[in-house]
C-alpha positions in Angstrom: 74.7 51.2 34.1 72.1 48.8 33.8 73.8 46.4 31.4 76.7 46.6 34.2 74.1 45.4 36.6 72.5 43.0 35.1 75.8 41.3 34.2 76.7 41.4 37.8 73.8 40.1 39.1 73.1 37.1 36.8 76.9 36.3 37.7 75.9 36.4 41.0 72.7 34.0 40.5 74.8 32.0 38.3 77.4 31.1 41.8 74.8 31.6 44.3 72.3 29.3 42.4 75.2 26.2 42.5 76.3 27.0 46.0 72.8 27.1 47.5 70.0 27.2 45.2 67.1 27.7 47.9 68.7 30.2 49.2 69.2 31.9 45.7 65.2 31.4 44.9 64.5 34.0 47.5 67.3 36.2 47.1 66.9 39.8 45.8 70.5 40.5 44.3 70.1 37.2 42.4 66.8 39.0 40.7 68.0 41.5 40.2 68.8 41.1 36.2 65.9 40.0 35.5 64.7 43.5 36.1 67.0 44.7 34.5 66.4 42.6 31.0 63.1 44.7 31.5 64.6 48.3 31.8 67.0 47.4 29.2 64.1 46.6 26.8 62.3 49.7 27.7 65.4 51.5 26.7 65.8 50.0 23.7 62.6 49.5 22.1 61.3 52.6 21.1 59.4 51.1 18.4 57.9 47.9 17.3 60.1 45.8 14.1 59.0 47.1 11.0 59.3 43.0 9.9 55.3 42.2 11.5 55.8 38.3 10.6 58.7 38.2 12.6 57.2 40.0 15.7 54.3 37.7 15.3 56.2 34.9 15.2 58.3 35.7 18.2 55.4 36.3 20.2 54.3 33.1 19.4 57.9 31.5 20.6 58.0 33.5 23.5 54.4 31.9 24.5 54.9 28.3 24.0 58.2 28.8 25.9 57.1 29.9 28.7 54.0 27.5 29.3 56.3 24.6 27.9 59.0 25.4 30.7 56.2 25.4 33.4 54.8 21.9 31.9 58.2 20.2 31.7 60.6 21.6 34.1 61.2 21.9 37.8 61.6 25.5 37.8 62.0 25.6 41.7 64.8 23.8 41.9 66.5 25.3 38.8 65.7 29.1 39.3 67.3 32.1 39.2 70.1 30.3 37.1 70.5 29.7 33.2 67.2 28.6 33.1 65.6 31.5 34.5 67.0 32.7 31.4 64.1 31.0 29.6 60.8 33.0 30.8 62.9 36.3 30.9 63.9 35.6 27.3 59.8 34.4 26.8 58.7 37.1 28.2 60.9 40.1 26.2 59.7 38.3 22.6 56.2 38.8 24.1 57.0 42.6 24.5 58.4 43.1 21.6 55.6 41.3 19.1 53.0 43.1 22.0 55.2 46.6 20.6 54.8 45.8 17.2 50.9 45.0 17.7 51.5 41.6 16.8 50.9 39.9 20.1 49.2 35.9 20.1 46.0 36.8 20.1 45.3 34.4 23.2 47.0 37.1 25.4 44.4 39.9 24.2 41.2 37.7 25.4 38.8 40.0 27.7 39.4 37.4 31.2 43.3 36.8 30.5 44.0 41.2 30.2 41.8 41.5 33.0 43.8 38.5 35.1 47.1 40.1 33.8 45.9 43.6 35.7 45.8 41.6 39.3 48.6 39.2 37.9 51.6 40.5 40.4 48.9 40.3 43.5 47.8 36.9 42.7 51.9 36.2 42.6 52.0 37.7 46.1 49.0 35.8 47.7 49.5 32.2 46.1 52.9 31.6 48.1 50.9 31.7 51.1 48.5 30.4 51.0 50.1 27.3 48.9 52.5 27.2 52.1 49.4 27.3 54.9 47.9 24.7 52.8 50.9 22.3 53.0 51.0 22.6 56.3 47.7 22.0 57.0 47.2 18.7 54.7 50.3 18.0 54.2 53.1 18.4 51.4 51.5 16.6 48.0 48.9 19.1 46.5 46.5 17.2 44.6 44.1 18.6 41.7 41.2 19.8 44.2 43.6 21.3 46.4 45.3 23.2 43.6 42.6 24.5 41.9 41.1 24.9 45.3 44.5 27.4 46.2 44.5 28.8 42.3 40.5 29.6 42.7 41.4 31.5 46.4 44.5 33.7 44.9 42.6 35.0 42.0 40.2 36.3 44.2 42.4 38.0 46.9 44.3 39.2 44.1 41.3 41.0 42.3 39.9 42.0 45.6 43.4 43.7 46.7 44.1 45.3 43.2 40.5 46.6 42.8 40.2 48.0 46.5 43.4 48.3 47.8 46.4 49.0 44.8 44.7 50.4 42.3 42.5 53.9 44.4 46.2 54.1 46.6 48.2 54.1 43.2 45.4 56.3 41.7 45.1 58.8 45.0 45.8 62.2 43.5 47.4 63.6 46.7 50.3 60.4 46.1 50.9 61.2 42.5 51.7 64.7 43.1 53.8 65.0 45.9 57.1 62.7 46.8 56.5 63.3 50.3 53.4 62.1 50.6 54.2 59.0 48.3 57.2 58.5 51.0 55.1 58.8 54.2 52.1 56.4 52.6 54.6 53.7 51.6 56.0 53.9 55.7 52.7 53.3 57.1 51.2 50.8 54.7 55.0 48.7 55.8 54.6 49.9 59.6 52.2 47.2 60.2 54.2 44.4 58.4 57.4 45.4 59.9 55.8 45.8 63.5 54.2 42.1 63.1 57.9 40.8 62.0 59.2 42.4 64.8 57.0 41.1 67.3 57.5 37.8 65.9 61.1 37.7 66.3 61.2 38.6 70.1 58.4 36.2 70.7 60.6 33.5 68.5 63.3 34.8 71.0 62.4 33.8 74.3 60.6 30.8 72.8 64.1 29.6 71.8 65.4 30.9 75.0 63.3 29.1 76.8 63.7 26.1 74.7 67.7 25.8 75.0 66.9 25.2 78.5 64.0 22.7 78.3 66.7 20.9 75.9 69.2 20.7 78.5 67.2 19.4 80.8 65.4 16.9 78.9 69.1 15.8 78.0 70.0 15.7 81.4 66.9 13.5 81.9 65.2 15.3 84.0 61.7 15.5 84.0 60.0 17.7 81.5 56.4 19.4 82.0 53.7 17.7 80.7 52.4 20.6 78.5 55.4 20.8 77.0 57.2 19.2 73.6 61.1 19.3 73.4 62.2 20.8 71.2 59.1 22.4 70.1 57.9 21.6 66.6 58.7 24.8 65.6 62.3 24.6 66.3 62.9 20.5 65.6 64.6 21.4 62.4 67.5 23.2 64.0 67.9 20.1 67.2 70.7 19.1 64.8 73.8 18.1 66.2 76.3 20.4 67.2 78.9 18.5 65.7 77.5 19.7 61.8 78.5 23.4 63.3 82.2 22.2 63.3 82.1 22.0 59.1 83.7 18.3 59.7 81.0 16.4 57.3 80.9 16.5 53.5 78.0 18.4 51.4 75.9 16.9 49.0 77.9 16.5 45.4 81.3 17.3 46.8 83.3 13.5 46.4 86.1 15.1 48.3 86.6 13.2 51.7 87.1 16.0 54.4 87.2 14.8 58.2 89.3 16.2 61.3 89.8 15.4 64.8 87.4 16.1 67.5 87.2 14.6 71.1 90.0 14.1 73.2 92.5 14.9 70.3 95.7 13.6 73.1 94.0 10.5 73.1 95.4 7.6 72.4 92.6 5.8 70.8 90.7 6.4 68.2 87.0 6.0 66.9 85.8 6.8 63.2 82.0 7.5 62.7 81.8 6.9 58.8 78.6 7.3 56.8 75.1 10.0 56.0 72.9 11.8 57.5 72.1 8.7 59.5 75.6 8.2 61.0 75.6 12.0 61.5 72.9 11.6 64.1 74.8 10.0 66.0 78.1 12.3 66.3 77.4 14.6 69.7 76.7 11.1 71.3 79.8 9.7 70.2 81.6 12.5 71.2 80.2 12.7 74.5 81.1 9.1 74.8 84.9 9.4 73.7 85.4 11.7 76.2 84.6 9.3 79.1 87.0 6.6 77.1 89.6 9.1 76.4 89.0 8.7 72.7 89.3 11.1 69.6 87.3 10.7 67.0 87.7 11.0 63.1 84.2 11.7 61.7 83.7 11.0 57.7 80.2 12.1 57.1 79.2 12.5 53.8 75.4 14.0 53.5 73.0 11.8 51.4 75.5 8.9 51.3 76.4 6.2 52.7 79.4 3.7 53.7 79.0 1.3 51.1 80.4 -0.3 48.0 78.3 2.0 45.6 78.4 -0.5 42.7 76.4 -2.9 44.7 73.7 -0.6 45.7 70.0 -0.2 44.8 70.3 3.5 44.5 72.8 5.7 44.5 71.6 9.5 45.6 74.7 11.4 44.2 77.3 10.0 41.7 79.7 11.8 44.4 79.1 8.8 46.9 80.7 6.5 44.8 84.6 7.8 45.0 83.9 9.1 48.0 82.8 6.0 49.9 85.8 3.8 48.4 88.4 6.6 49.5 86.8 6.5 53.1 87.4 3.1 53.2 90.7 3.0 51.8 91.8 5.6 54.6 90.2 3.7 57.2 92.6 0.2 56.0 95.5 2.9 56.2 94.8 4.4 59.4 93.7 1.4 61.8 91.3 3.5 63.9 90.6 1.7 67.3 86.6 1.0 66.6 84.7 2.5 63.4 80.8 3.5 63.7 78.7 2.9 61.0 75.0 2.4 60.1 74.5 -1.6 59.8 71.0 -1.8 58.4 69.1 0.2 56.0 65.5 1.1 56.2 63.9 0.9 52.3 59.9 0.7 52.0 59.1 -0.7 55.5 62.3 -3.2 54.9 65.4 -3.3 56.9 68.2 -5.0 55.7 71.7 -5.3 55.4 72.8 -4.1 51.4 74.8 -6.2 49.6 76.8 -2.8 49.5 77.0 -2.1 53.1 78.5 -6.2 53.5 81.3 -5.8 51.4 82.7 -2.8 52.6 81.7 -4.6 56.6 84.0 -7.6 55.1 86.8 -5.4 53.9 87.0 -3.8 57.5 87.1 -7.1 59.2 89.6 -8.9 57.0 92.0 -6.3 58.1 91.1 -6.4 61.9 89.1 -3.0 62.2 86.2 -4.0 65.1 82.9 -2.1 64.4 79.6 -1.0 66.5 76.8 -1.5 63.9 73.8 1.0 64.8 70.3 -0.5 63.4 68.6 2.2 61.1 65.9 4.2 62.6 62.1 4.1 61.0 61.5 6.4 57.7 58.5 8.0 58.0 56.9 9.2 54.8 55.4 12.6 56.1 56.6 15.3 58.3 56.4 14.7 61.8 57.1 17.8 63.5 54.5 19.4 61.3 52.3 16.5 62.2 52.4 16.9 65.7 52.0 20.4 65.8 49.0 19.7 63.5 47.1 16.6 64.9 48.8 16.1 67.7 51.1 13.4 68.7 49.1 10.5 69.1 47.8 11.0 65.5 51.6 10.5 64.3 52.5 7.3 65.6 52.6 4.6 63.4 52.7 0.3 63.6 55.9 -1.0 64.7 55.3 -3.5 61.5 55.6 -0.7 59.1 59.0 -0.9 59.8 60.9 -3.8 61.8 60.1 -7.5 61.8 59.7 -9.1 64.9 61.2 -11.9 64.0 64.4 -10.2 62.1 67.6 -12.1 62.6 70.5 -10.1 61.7 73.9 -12.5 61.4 76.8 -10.3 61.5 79.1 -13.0 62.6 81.3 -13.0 59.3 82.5 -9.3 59.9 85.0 -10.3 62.8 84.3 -7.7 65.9 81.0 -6.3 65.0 78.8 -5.3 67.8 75.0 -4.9 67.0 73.0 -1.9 68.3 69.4 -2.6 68.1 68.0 0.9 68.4 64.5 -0.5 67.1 63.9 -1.3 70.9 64.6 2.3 71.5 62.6 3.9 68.7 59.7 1.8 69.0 59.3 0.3 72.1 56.2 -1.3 71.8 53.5 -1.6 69.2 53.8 1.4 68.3 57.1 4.0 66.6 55.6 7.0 68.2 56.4 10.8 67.6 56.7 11.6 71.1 58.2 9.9 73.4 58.3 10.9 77.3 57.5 14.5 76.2 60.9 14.6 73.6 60.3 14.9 69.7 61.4 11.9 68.3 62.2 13.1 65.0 62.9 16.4 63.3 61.9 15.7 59.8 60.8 12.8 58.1 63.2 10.2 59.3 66.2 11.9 61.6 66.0 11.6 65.1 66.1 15.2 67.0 69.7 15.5 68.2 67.8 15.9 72.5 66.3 12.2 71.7 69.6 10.9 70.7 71.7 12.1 73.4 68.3 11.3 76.4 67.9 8.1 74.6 71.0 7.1 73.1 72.3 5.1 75.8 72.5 1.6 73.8 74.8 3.1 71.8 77.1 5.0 74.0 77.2 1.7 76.3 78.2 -0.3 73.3 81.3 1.9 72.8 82.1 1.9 76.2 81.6 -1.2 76.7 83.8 -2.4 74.1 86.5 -0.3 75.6 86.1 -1.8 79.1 86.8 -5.3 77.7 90.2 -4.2 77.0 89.7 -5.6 73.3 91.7 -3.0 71.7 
């Protein structure tokens, strides 16, 4: 039964782990072989090897392993798949040379047995603490701040097991009765579980609350002055509705997936082709093609770009590269009416137009396809919903300079009909990019606009497209 399990479960961390490895990190089912590995090995090792070189000399292995996978590898971004395999495989040679009293004699020092006793607590408090820490001085831990958090969890950790684990584990009444074992494990989670659910209703009506703040900021009406839309909290999810539609492309998938939103009897069309950055822009759009009578064909490719790949800088995922030429190759087959893209990219306070981005700009207009280039918006290099929630607003606003020049010329005249939307006068106004703008969040992660500022302050754009529309130029 418990080889049955494990094989189960590692199958499941193996898919889970490629589909969404986050999500995998956290999940229990895609642990759960790793306790199993351990039961198995109880099972099985009913003695230490007779063979003591070997046993030393696995312990040994097992303990350069593991400290060589946490010096060398990015663990949180790999685990629970093969290489979780690693300090589960470390960790059973350890047992076994341990069994056969042939442990590395590093592991029986007085200080490290003690810190293995409180090990498993100082597990549970670093994660928060690490987390609380981020948020309050930001994402890069330096050597101060993580010996700072390493120095805090030990002590917790040894405070909670001496005080708190060890006399409840130890309570005589507990080990002899399963009842009372069952009804001290209820109220030691009552607390938690009562906190988690008070949490959730108050996250509730905050979101509640929120969707109609949203609407009304998006409505342009005005918005009290205590409050932030969307809240900090909640930036993260002020995505676009249009991603709930499953129309854009994932990260490492070269497939080109697109369907047909808007008014799908019209009989024009517009095609929004690009990332993240494009993405944005897709409930204005969509909004906007319905006043036009317009569908629209959407060919958003997460962490991409519409772009001859072989003349870019950088190319996130190998998967942009057939993917980009196959949008563009459908987009000379299909003709669509106007095509959307990003016309400038924002690179270390530059913004230019990539060699990349031109080529694939002149392929469009030597067959006749118009465009409506959208300026890139400022990349900030920190967090700025957690900034504002932090330090306030005023504290996250940067120079206009960081970003645009004030005397960028952009020449787009060799791409046929290109039309050039300078959002930079939208973003940043005046001196200043600022996080908050009129009460709305400007931006819900680093460097993508909350989905309420784009459709309140999107109006350059939408005008563009309907503008180009009302000259009858199709």
């Amino acid at each position: 039964m418990l080889a049955l399990t494990f094989a189960a479960s590692f199958a499941f961390a193996i898919w889970f782990t490629a589909v969404d490895q986050p999500a995998a990190y956290f999940h229990s089912l895609a642990r759960g072989w790793e306790f199993m590995a351990g039961a198995i090995l109880f099972l099985l090792m009913t003695r230490g090897l007779a063979q003591k070189g070997l046993a030393a000399a696995m312990g040994w292995v097992g303990l350069i392993a593991l400290i060589g996978l946490g010096a060398t590898m990015d663990v949180s971004a790999l685990f629970p798949g093969w290489a979780a395999l690693i300090p589960v495989t470390a960790a059973i040679l350890i047992m076994i040379s341990a069994a056969s009293r042939r442990a590395p004699i590093l592991l029986s020092v007085g200080p490290l047995v003690w810190f293995g006793n409180a090990s498993f607590a100082f597990y549970l408090w670093h994660w928060p603490i690490l987390v609380l820490y981020r948020h309050r001085f930001g994402e890069q831990v330096g050597l101060k701040g993580g010996l700072a958090i390493l120095a805090l969890s030990a002590v917790l950790a040894y405070a909670t097991t001496r005080f708190v684990e060890t006399p409840v584990r130890d309570w005589k009444r507990i080990q002899g009765s399963a009842a009372a074992t069952l009804v001290a494990t209820v109220l030691m989670m009552a607390p938690a579980f009562a906190a988690l659910s008070y949490w959730d209703q108050a996250l509730e009506r905050e979101q509640e609350r929120a969707v109609v703040l949203k609407q009304a900021a998006i409505d342009g009406d005005e918005i009290p002055d205590d409050e932030i839309v969307p809240a900090p909290a909640l930036a993260r999810d002020d995505v676009p509705d249009f991603y709930s539609m499953r129309c854009h492309q994932q990260y490492d998938d070269p497939e080109v997936k697109s369907c047909v939103l808007g008014d799908e009897d019209g009989d024009v069309t517009i095609a929004v082709v690009g990332g993240s950055h494009s993405g944005q822009w897709m409930d204005l759009v969509l909004r906007t093609a319905q006043e036009v009578g317009a569908k629209v064909t959407p060919y958003i490719k997460l962490r991409c770009g519409f772009a001859d790949m072989e003349l870019m800088p950088e190319v996130r995922d190998p998967s942009c590269i057939p993917w980009s030429a196959e949008v563009l190759q459908r987009l000379i087959d299909d003709r669509p009416d106007l095509v959307v893209v990003l016309a400038t990219l924002q690179d270390d306070g530059r913004d230019e137009v990539p060699e990349g981005y031109a080529a694939y700009f002149e392929e469009l207009a030597e067959h006749g396809i118009p465009m409506v280039g959208i300026r890139d918006n400022p990349r900030f290099d920190f967090d700025v919903p957690d900034c504002v929630e932090r330090d306030g607003a005023d504290a996250c606003a940067l120079p206009r300079s960081d970003f645009y020049e004030d005397d960028a010329e952009f020449d787009f005249s060799d791409f046929g009909d290109f039309t050039f939307v300078d959002i930079a006068r939208d973003a940043c106004p005046e001196a200043t990019c600022e996080a908050v703008q009129g009460n709305v969040l400007v931006y819900r992660d680093k460097h993508h606009f909350t989905n309420t500022w784009v459709l309140r302050n999107g109006g350059a754009v939408a005008d563009a497209i309907t503008g180009w529309f009302a000259q009858g130029r199709r």
